[in-house]
N, C-alpha and C positions, 0 to 999 in steps of 0.2 A: 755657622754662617747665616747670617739675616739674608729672608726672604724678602724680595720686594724693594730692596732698599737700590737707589737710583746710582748708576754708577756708571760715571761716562767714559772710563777706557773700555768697557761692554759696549756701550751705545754706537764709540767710534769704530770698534771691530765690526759689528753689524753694517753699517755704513760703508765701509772700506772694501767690507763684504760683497755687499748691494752693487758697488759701483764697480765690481770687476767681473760681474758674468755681463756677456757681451753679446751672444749670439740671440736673436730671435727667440727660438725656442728655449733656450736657459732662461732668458726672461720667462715666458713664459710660466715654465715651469716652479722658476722661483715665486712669483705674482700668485699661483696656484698652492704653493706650500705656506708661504706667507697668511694667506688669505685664510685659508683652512686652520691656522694657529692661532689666529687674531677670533674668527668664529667661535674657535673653540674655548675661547676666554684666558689662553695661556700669552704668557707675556714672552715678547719676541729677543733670544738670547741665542747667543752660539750654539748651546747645551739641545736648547731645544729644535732650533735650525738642523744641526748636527742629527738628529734621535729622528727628528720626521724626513728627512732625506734619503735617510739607510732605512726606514721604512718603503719610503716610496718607489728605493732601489731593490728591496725584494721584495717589491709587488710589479713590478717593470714586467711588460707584458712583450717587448721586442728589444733588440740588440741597441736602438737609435735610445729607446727611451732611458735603459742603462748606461748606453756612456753621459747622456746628459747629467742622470744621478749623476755617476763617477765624478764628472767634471763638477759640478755645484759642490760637491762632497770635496775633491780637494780643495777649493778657492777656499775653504776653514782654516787648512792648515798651511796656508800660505802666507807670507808675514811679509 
């Protein structure tokens, strides 16, 4: 599989993505995982969306911050 190579039913998942967390804090949350992926020079993908969410869902310090993960984590596999 090529790395890097531009590919827009990825791009409109991400997007379809983006535009169905709703609540205040999901934004948030995502704007912060986002931000933190784009820093880290990685290129923004399901794959990777996916990997640092279930990251940040075991590091989730109280029950609110968990269902957030949860919820961001299922809007993936949602179609």
């Amino acid at each position: 599989m090529q790395q890097g190579a531009y590919n827009p039913s990825i791009n409109s998942s991400v997007a379809d993505f983006m535009s169905a967390v709703s609540e205040p804090s999901e934004q948030e949350a995502m704007g912060k995982v986002v931000r933190d992926l784009l820093n880290d020079g990685q290129r923004l993908s399901r794959r990777t969306l996916c990997t640092r969410l279930l990251s940040q869902l075991d590091r989730a310090s109280c029950k609110k911050e968990q269902a957030i993960y949860q919820t961001l984590v299922g809007y993936l596999f949602v179609r």
